[in-house]
Structures are given as structure tokens and as C-alpha cells.
RODO-2510 file (C-alpha; in nm, 4 decimals, decimal comma):
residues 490
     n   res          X          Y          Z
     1     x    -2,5697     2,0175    -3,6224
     2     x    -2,5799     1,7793    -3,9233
     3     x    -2,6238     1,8778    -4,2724
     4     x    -2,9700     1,7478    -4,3877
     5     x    -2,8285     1,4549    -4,6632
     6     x    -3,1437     1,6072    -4,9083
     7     x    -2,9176     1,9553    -4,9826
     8     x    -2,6517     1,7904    -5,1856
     9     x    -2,6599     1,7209    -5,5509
    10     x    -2,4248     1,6679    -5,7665
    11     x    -2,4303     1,9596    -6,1086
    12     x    -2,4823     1,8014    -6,4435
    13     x    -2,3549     2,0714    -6,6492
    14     x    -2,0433     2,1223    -6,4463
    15     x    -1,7617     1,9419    -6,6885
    16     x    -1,5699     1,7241    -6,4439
    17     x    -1,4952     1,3649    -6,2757
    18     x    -1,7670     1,2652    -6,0287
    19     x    -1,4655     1,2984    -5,7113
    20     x    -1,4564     1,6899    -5,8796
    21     x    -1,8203     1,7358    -5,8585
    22     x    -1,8231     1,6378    -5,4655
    23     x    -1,5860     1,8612    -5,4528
    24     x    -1,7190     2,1908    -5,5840
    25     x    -2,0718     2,0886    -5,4204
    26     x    -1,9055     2,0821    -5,0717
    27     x    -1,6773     2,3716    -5,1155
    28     x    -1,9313     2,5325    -5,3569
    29     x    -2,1943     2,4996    -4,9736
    30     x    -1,9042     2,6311    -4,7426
    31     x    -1,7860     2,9128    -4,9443
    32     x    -2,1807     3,0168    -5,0009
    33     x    -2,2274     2,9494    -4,5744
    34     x    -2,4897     2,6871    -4,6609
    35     x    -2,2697     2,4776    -4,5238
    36     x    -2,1488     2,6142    -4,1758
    37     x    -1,8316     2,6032    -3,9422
    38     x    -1,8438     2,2801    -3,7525
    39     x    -2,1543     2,1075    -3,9365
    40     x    -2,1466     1,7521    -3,9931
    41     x    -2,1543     1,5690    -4,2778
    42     x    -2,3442     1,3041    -4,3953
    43     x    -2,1063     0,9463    -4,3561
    44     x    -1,9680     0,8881    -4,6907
    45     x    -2,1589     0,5420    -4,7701
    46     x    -2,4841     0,7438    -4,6642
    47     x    -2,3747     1,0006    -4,9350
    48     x    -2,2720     0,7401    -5,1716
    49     x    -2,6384     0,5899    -5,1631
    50     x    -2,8012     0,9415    -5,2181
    51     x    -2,6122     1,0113    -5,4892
    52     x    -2,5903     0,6685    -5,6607
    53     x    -2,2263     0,6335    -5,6740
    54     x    -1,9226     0,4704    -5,5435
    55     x    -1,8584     0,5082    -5,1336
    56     x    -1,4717     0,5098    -5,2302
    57     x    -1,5212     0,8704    -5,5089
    58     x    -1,6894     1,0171    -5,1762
    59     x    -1,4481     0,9090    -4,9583
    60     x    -1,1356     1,0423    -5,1888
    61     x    -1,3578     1,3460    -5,2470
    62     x    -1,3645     1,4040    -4,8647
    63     x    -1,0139     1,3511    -4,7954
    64     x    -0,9140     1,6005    -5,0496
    65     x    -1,1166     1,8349    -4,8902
    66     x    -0,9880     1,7820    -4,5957
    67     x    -0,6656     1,8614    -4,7544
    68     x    -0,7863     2,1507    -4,8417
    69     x    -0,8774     2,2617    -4,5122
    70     x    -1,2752     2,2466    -4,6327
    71     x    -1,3155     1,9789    -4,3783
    72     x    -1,1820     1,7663    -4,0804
    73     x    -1,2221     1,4200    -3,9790
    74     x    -1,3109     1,3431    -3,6337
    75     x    -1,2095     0,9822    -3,5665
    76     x    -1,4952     0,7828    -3,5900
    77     x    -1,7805     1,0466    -3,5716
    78     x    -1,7354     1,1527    -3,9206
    79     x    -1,6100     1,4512    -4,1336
    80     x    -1,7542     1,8131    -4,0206
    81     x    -1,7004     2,1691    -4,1972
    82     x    -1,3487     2,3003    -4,0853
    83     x    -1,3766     2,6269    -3,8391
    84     x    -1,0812     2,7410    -4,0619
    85     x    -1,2705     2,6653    -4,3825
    86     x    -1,2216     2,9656    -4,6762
    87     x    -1,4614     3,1980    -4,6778
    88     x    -1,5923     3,4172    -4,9310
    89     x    -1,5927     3,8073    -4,8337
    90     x    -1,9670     3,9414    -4,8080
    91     x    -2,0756     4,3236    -4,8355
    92     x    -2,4295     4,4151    -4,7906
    93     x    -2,6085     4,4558    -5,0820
    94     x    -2,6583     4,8643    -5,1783
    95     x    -2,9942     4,9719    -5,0790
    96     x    -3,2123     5,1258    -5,3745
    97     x    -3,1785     5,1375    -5,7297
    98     x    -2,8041     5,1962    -5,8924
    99     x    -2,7875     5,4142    -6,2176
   100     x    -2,5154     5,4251    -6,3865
   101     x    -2,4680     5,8094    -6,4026
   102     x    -2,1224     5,8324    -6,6225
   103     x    -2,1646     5,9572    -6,9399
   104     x    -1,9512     5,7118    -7,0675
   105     x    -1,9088     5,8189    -7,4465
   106     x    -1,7419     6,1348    -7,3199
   107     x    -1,5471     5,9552    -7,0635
   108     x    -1,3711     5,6417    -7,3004
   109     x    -1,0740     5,7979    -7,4225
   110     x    -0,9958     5,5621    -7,6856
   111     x    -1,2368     5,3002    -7,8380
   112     x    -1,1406     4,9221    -7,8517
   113     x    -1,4565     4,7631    -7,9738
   114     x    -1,6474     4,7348    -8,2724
   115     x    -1,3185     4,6266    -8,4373
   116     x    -1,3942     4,4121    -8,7615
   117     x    -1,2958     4,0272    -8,6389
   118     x    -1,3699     3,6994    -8,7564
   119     x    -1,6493     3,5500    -8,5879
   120     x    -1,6665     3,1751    -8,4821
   121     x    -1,9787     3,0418    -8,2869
   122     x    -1,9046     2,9196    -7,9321
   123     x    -2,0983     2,5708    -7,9868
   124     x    -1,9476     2,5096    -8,3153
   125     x    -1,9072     2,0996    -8,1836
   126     x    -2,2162     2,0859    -8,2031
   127     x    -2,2585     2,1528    -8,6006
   128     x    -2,2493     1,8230    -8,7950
   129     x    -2,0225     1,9861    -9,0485
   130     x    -1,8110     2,2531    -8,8593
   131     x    -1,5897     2,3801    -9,1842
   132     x    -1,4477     2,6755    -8,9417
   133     x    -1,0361     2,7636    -8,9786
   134     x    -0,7853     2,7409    -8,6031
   135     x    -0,9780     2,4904    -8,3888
   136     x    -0,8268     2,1894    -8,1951
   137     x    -0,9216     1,8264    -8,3240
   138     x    -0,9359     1,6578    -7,9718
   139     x    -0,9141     1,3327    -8,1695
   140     x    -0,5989     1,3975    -8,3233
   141     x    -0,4672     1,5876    -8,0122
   142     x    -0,2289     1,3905    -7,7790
   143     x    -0,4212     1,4017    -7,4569
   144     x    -0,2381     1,1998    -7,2194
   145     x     0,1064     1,2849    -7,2761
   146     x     0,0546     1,7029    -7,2475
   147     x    -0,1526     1,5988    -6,9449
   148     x     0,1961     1,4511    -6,7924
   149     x     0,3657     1,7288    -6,9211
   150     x     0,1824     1,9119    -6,7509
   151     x     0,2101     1,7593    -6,4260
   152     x     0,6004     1,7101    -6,4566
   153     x     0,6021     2,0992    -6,4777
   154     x     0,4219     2,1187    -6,1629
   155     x     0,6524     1,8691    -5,9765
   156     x     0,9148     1,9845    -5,7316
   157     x     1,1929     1,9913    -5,9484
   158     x     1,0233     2,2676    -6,1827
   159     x     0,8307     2,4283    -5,9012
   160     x     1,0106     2,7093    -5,8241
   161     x     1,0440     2,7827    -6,2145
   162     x     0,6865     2,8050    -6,2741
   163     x     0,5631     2,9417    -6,0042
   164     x     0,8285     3,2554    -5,9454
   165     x     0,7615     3,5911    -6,0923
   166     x     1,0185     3,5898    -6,3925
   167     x     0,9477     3,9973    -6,4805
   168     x     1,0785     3,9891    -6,7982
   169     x     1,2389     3,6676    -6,8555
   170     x     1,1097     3,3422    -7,0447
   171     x     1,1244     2,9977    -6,9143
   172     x     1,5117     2,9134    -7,0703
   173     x     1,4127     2,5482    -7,1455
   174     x     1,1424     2,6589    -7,3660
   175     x     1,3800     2,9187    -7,5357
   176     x     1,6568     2,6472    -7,5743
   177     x     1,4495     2,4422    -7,7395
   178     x     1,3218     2,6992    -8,0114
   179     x     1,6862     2,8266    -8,0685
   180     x     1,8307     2,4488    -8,1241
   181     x     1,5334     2,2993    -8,2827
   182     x     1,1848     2,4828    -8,4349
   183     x     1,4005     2,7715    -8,5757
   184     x     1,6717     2,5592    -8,7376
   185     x     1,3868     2,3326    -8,8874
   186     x     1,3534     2,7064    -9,0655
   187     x     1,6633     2,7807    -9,1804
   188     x     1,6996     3,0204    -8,9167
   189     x     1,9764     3,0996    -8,6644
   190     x     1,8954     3,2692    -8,3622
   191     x     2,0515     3,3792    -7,9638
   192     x     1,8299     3,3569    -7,6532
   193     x     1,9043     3,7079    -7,6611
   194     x     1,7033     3,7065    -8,0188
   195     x     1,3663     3,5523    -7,8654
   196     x     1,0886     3,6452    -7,7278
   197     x     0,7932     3,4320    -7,5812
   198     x     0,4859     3,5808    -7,6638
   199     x     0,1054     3,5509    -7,5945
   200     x     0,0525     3,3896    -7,9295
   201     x     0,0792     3,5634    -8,2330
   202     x    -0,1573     3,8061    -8,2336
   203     x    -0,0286     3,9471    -7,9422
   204     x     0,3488     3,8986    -8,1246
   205     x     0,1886     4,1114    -8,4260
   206     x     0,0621     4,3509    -8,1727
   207     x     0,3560     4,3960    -8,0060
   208     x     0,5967     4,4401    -8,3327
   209     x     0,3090     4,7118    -8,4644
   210     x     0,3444     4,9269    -8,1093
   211     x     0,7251     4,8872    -8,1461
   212     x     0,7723     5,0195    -8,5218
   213     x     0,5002     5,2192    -8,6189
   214     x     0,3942     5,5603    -8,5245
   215     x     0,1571     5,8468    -8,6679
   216     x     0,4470     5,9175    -8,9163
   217     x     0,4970     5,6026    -9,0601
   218     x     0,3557     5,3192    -9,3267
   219     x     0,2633     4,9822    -9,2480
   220     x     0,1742     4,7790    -9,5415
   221     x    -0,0385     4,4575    -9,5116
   222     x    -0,1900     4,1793    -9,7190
   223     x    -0,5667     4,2215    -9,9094
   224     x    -0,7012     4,0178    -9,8193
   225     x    -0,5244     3,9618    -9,4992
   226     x    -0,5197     3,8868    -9,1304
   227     x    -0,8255     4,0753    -8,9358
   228     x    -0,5982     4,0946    -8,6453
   229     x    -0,3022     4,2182    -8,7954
   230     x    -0,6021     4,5252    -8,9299
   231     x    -0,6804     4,5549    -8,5842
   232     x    -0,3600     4,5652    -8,4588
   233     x    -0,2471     4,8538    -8,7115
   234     x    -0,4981     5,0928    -8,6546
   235     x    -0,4330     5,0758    -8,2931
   236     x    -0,0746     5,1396    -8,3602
   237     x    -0,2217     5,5102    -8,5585
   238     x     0,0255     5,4719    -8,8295
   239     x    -0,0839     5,5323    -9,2151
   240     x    -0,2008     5,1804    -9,3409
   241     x    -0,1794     5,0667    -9,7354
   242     x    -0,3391     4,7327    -9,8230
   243     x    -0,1745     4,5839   -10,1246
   244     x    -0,3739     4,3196   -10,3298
   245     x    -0,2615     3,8950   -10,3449
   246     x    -0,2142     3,7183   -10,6715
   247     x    -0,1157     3,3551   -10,7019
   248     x     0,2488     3,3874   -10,5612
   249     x     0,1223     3,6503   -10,2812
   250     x     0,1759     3,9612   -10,1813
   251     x     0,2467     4,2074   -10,5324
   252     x     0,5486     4,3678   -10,4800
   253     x     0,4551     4,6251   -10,7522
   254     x     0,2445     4,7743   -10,5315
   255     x     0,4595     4,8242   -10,2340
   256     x     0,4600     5,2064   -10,1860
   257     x     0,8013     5,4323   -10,1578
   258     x     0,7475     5,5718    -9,8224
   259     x     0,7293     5,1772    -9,7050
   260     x     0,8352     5,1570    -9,3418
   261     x     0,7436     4,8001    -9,2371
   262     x     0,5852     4,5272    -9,4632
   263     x     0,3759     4,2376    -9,2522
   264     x     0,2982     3,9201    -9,5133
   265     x     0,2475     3,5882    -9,4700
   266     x     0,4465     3,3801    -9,7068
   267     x     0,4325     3,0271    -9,6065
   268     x     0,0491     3,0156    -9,5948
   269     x    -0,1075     3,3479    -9,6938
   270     x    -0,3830     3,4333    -9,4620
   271     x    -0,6453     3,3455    -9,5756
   272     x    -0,6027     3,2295    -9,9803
   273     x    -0,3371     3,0031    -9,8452
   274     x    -0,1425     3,0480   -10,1050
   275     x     0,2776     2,9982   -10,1386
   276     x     0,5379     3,2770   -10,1910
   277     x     0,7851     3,1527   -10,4207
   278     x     1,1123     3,1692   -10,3708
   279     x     1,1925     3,3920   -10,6348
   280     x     0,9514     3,6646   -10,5111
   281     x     1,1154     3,6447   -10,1586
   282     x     1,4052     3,7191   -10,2345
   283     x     1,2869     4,0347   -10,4392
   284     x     1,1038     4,1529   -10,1525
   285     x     1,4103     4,1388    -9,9282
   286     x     1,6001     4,3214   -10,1811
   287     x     1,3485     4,5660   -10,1882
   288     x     1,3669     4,6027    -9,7958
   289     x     1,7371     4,7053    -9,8375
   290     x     1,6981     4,9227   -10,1476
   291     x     1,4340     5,0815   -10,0108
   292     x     1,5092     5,0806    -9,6139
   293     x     1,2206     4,9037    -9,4659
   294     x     1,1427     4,6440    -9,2475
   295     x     0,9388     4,3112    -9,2911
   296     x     0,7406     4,1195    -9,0294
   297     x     0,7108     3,7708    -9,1298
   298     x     0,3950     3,5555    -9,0002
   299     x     0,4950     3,2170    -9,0676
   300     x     0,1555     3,0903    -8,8377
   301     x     0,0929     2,7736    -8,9670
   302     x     0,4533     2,6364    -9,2073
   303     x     0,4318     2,3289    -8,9492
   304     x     0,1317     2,1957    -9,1894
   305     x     0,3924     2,1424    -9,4941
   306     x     0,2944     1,8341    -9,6245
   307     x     0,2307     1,8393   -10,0100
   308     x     0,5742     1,9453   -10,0521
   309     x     0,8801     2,0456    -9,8468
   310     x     0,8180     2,3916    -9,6897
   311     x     1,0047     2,6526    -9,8685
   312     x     1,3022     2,8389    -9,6482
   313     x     1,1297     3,0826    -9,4320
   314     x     1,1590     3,4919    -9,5488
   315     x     1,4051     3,5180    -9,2053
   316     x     1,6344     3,2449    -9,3089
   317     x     1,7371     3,3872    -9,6726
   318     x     1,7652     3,7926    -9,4397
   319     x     2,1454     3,8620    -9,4054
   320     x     2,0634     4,2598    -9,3148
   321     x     1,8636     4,1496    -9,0245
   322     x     1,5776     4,3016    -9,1681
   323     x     1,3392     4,0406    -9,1076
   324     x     1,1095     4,0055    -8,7753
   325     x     0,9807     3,6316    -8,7335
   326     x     0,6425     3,5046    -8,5795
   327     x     0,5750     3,1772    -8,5131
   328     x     0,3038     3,0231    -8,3072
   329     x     0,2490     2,6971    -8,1093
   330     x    -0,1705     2,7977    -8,0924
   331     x    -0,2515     2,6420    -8,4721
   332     x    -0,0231     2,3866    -8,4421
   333     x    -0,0669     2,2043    -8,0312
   334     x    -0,4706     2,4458    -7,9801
   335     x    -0,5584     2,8105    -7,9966
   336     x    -0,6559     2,7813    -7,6471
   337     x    -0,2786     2,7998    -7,5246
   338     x    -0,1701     3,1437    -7,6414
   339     x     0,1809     3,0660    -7,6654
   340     x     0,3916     3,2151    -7,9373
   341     x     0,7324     3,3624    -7,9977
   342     x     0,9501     3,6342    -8,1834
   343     x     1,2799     3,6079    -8,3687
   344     x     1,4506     3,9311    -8,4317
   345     x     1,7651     4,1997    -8,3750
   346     x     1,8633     4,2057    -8,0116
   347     x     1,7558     4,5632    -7,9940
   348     x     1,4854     4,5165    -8,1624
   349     x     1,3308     4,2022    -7,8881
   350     x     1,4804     4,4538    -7,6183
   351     x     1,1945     4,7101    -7,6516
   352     x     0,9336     4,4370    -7,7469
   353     x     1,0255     4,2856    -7,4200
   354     x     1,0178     4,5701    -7,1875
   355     x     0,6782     4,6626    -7,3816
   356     x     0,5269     4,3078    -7,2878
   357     x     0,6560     4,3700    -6,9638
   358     x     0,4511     4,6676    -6,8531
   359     x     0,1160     4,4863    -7,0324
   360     x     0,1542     4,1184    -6,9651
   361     x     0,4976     4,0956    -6,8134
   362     x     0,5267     3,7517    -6,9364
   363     x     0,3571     3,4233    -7,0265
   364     x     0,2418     3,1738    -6,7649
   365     x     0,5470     2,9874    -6,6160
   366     x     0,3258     2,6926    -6,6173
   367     x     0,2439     2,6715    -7,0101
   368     x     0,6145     2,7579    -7,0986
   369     x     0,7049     2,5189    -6,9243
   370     x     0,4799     2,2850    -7,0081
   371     x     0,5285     2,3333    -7,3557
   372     x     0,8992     2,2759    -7,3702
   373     x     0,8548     1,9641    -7,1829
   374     x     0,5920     1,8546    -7,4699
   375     x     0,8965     2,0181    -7,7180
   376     x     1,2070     1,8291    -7,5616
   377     x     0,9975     1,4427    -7,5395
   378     x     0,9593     1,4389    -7,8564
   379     x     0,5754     1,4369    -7,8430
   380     x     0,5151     1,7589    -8,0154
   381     x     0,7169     1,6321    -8,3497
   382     x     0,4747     1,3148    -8,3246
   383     x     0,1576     1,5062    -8,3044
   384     x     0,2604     1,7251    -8,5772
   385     x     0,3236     1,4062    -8,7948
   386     x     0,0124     1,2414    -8,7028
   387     x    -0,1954     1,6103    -8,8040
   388     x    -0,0165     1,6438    -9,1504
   389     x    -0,1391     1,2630    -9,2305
   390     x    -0,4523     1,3359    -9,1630
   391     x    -0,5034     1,6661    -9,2459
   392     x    -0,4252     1,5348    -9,6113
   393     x    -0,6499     1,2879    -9,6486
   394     x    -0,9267     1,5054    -9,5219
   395     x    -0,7451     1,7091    -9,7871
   396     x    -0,8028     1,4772   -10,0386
   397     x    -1,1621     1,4172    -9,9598
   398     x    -1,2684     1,7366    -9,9584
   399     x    -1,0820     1,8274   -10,2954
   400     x    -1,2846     1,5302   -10,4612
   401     x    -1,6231     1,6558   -10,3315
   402     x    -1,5771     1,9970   -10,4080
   403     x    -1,4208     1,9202   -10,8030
   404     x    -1,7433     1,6230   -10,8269
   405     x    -1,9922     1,9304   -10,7310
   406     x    -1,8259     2,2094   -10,9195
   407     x    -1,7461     2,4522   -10,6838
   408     x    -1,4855     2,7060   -10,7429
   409     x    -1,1194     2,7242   -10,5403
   410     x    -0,9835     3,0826   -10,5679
   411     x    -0,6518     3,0086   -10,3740
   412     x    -0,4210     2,7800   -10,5068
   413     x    -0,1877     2,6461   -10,2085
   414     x     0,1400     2,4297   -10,3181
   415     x     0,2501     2,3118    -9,9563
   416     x    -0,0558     2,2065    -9,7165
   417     x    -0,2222     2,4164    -9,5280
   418     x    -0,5895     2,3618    -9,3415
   419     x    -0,8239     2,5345    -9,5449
   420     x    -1,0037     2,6091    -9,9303
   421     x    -1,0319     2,9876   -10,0252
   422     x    -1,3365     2,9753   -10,2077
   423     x    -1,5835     3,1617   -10,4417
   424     x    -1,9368     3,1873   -10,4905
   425     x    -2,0814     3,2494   -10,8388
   426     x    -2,1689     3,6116   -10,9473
   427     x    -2,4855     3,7160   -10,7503
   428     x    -2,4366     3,4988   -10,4723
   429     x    -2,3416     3,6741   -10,1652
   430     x    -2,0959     3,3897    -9,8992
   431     x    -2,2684     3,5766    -9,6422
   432     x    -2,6155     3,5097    -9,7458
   433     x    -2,4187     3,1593    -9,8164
   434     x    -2,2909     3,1701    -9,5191
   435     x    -2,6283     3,1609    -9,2860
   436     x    -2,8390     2,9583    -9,4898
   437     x    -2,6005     2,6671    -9,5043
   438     x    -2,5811     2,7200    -9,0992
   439     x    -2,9466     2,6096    -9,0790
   440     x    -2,8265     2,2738    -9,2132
   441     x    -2,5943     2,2350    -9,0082
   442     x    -2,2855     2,3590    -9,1533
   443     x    -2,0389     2,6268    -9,0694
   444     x    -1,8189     2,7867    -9,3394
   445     x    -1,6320     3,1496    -9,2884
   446     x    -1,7402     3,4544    -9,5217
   447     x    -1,4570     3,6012    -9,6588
   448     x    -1,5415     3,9906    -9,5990
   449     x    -1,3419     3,9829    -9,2600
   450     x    -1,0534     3,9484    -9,4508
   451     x    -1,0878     4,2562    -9,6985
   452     x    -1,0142     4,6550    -9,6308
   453     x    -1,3063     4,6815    -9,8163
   454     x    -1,5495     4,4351    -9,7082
   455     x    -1,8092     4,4253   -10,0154
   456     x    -1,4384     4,2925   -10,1844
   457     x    -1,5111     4,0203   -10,0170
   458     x    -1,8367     3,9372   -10,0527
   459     x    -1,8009     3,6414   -10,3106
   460     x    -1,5595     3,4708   -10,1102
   461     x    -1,5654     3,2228    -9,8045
   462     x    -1,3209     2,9488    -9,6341
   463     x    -1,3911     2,6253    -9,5834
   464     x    -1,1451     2,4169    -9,3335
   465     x    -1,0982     2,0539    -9,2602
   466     x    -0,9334     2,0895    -8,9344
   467     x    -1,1818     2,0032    -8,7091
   468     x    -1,4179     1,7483    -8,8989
   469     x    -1,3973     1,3836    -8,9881
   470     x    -1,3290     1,2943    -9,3218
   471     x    -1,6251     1,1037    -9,3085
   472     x    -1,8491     1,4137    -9,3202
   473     x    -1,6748     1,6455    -9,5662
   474     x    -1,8604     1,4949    -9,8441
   475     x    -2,2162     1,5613    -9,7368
   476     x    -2,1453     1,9035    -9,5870
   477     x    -2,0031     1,9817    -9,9427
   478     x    -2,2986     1,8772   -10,0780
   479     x    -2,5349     2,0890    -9,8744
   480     x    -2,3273     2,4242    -9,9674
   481     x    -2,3348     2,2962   -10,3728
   482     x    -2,6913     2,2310   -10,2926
   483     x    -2,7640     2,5795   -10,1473
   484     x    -2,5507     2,7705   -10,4376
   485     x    -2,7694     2,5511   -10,7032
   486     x    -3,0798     2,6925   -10,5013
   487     x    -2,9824     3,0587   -10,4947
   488     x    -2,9236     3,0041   -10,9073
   489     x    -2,5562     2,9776   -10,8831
   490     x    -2,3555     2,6951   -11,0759
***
């Protein structure tokens, strides 16, 4: 039995190399049993003429399937479906209707959703003037040297590393490399035994909030501050005080007495981007031993330093080990790789560890691995140099366009960053802002997410210039002045 050449077509929206596509549409027909046990194929130049392409992508296409066991080659009669080909495991469909008959709001026990996040459209590439915070610039990014990264980590030297259930353990090369060099770069000194690969930092956040907090004890966090960190705290059930930002950050003055553990950004404050001083560090981490608490330290994005040197991280200047680091390699290489890490006591990374353990029990061996290859080559220090030059000028350009139309910076940032903190004039909502610049084509953040409170918030909105050209900043500037102007705002 031959397959009748008119059933194959290649996908156009699946997102792959034409050798991919003949691919999935021949394993895509045998798992589906289209495609049967022992069915011929049509001759790869007949295929190649059907589909308009190259008789050589068919004929690699074909022998990876083969490879795969999809199909076999009988000498000169062709290739034919494999009688060992996967298969996909069928069950008759239930007769009837199905109700679902679970009364489900008695049966949750505890409710995850509906939790107050920062929203960020799927399709934002397609916006002309995407001004949204944390998203990869694929023309900055260094494409083809992750890409043999990646394959060196899949090689047979680093196979069994990868691919072996580690339990608890992170890859060591990927460890080494944080101890000797990203933590160093920070003034901080740290053991193995000190570190702890996490899931990015969200789920580090997560995972210091479950280890330190209770029903009995008082988190304190930034307002405005991190939605996640929010999240993250009311899952932990602990008592939660949000403690309002001024120019130099977090206000110690309002730091309550029964303080158990402080979480603050002070390289970048999330989201006014704002810079901790020195001087104010230090009084917060002799407040921490006068007073007996503990401080998480987010230090998500100090890699984007460059209008001045960064100032020594909060964990560097701790000599009571008081001081829980967070770092992250998702703002800095993409958000899409979840990969962060944790610098703290021994004792401390002990519990964090065994608590990862039982939910993730540990990050891909593949990615780790991947990533400290990137680390070690040197190609993460270059793409970090390439992203600070450009991230200034679009900077620059965007500081120009929004001083020439007037608009009003509420966060003052002294080292770099990725992003304005902004304010609308009185009267003007950033969420009314917010959609009817959208309809132009631009994207901006309101800056409600980021409040306890969120009609705080309503005057404020970010704009970032980390994934658009600096081409465009000027015009998409111009359509938010534009729409203020048109809502009676100057």
C-alpha cells in the first residue's frame, strides 16, 4: 500500500526548518495511524516536487526518521512506515455527555489564582513600540554561541551529567563558576556548600519566604514592590507590612519592631529603579543585628550597571551572615530560562534545598549545564557588555524624547537599569493610559501591580527600552505625550 503523495503538506505556522517540518508531518501521520505500519512512501524527488523544495531536505528528513525508527529503507524500493514505529495509546472515546459533577469550590483547599500579577501580552513583537520591562532582545542576544553551548552539553563527555537524576545536587561546574566569578564580581565570598541553583528568582524568593516565615512572623517588603515577592508572602501566611520608597529606597524609619525578615531590592528597586546608597545599607544591616532580623536581598538585575560602577551588594558589606542573596541569570541571558541561584548560611541553603527537593528537586541538568558552559567561554561577560552599550544609548534616546515632550520621571536611578518609573498628571489614570496608547500600537506597564494598595498606583506606569530599537523610542514617546495632551494632561 502506498501513501497517496496528495496527504502531505507541509504546516505554515509550525516554527521550524523545512527538514523539521517533514519531520513532524511524517511522524505527526504515523503517530495519528494516517500513516500505517508498512505503507510506502512517496520517493523523495516525487515528494520534493509536491512540495516545491529541495530532493536533498527530504532525503535528510527521511533518514532521520529512519533513525528514529519512524521509517525503514528498503534498498531500492523506497522508504515505508516502520512495523516498530511509536505509537500513540488510544482509549475509546466515553459514550454520552460528561458533567463535571465536583463541587469544586468546596473541594480546593487552598486557592492559587486570582493572585495580583503583572500582565504582559503574549504577541507583544508584534507592537511597533513594545515599552514592556524582562523580555529578551533576540538582536542583542548571542544566538550561535548558546546554541553550541548547548550542544557541547549534550555531547558525550557531559552526557551522563545532564541527563542523570542529581536529587538534590546542582551541576558543580555551574556552581564553580558562581563561587569564583559572578559572586566575587559582588564583593561576595561564598562555599558550594553556600549555593543553591534555583528556578529563577521568583522561585528563589518563594523558596526563602516558605523557609523563614510562618503565621507568627513579619515579613516586610517594598511599596511599591515586586508582585511576586506579594504573591509569594501571602502564600507563606505570615503577617505582611509594606513600607513606602523614597529616593534612596526602602525607609528604614518605617521598619516595624517585631521585624523578622526584610526582602528589598537595593541595586535596582523594583520597579522605581532607584539606588540604595551606601550609607543607608549599612544602617539597615545594623538594624538587622540590633534588632535580630533577617534580610533577603534581590539583586535581579546589578549586571545592567553602566552609568556608574555598581555599588557593593547588601551581602558583601554582612559580616553576621544575616544577609540571603538572589541573583538571576533570566533578566540578564532571557526570562525564558528560569535559572537563578541563592547565596546564604549553610543551614540556611540546607532546608531551602531539601524544600526544592520535594517540589522541583532540581533544575534541568541540561540548562545548568548549558549555562556554565556559556559562563566559563567567556560569552556571557561579552553579551552582558554588548547589552549595557546598548541599553544606554536606547537610554539616552528615550531620556531626550521624554524631557523634549515633558513627561514626568518619578524614579531617579544612578547606575543603569532597563526601565523609566513614570507619572501621569493629576486626573489621568496609567491604566486608562495604559489601553488607549495600546490601540496605537504601544505597550507601557501600569504601575498598580506594584502597590499594596492598587489605586496608589494609579498615576504611575513603566516604560522599558529593553526590547525596542532605539530607532522607535522617539515616536512611541510621542504617541503616549500625545495621548496625555488629549486626556488634558500636561
Amino acid at each position: 500500500m502506498s501513501i497517496p503523495i496528495d496527504t502531505f503538506f507541509l504546516d505554515p505556522k509550525f516554527e521550524g526548518t523545512l527538514q523539521q517540518k517533514i519531520q513532524r508531518m511524517i511522524s505527526e501521520g504515523v503517530l495519528s495511524g494516517r500513516f500505517i505500519p508498512g505503507a510506502k512512501l512517496p520517493s523523495s524527488r516525487k515528494l520534493a516536487a509536491h512540495l516545491g523544495i529541495s530532493r536533498i531536505t527530504v532525503t535528510l528528513a527521511y533518514s532521520e526518521l529512519v533513525s528514529d525508527d519512524y521509517l525503514i529503507a528498503k534498498g531500492r524500493s523506497g522508504y515505508y512506515v516502520s512495523p516498530t514505529a511509536p505509537q500513540r495509546t488510544r482509549f475509546d472515546a466515553p459514550k454520552g455527555v460528561i458533567t463535571d459533577a465536583v463541587d469544586w469550590n468546596r473541594a480546593i483547599g487552598q486557592r492559587y489564582s486570582g493572585q495580583v500579577l503583572v500582565e504582559k501580552p503574549v504577541d507583544w513583537r508584534s507592537y511597533p513600540y513594545p515599552f514592556i520591562y524582562g523580555q529578551a532582545d533576540e538582536r542583542i542576544f548571542d544566538h550561535s554561541n548558546w546554541r553550541q553551548c548547548a550542544l557541547q552539553a549534550l555531547g558525550k563527555r557531559e552526557f551522563s551529567t545532564v541527563t542523570a537524576d542529581s536529587y538534590e545536587r546542582d551541576d558543580p561546574e555551574l556552581v564553580k563558576y558562581i563561587a569564583l566569578n559572578t559572586l566575587p564580581r559582588r564583593g561576595i565570598q561564598a562555599k558550594p556548600e553556600q549555593i543553591l541553583i534555583t528556578m529563577g528568582g521568583q522561585n528563589a524568593l518563594w523558596l526563602a519566604a516558605q523557609v523563614l516565615l510562618n503565621q507568627r512572623r513579619t515579613a516586610v517588603m517594598e511599596n511599591p514592590g515586586y508582585p511576586g515577592l506579594r504573591v509569594a508572602l501571602n502564600l507563606a501566611r505570615c503577617n505582611v507590612v509594606n513600607v513606602p520608597v523614597d529616593h534612596a529606597g526602602m525607609r528604614l524609619d518605617a521598619l516595624p519592631e517585631e521585624t523578622d525578615v526584610v526582602f528589598t531590592t537595593p541595586s535596582h528597586h523594583c520597579p522605581t529603579s532607584v539606588t540604595m546608597p551606601l550609607e543607608r545599607r549599612q544602617e539597615l544591616l545594623e538594624m538587622a543585628s540590633r534588632n535580630d532580623f533577617l534580610i533577603v536581598e534581590d539583586d535581579y538585575e546589578f549586571e545592567m550597571s553602566f552609568l556608574n560602577p555598581p555599588a557593593p551588594a547588601l551581602k558583601s558589606l554582612d559580616e553576621e551572615g544575616r544577609v540571603i542573596y538572589v541573583g538571576s541569570f533570566s533578566k540578564s541571558l532571557f526570562p525564558g530560562l528560569r535559572l537563578g541561584y541563592m547565596v546564604g548560611s549553610e543551614t540556611f541553603i540546607r532546608e531551602a534545598r531539601a524544600l526544592r527537593m520535594v517540589v522541583v528537586r532540581h533544575p534541568p541538568g541540561h540548562l545548568q549545564r548549558t549555562v556554565a558552559n556559556f559562563l566559563s567561554l567567556g560569552h556571557f561577560d561579552a553579551l552582558v557588555a554588548r547589552m549595557g552599550q546598548t541599553y544606554r544609548r536606547r537610554r539616552d534616546v528615550m531620556q531626550e524624547a521624554i524631557d523634549r515632550r515633558g513627561l514626568h520621571v518619578a524614579g531617579s536611578d544612578v547606575s543603569g537599569g532597563s526601565s523609566f518609573w513614570m507619572k501621569t498628571p493629576d486626573g489621568i489614570d496609567a491604566r486608562d493610559l495604559a489601553l488607549a496608547v495600546r490601540e496605537r500600537g504601544v505597550l507601557l506597564e501600569p504601575g498598580h501591580f506594584f502597590f499594596e494598595n492598587p489605586e496608589d498606583g494609579r498615576h504611575n506606569f513603566r516604560i522599558a527600552y529593553s526590547s525596542i530599537d532605539s530607532a522607535r523610542i522617539p515616536a512611541g514617546i510621542d504617541i503616549i505625550a500625545d495621548t496625555i495632551e488629549a486626556f488634558g494632561g500636561r
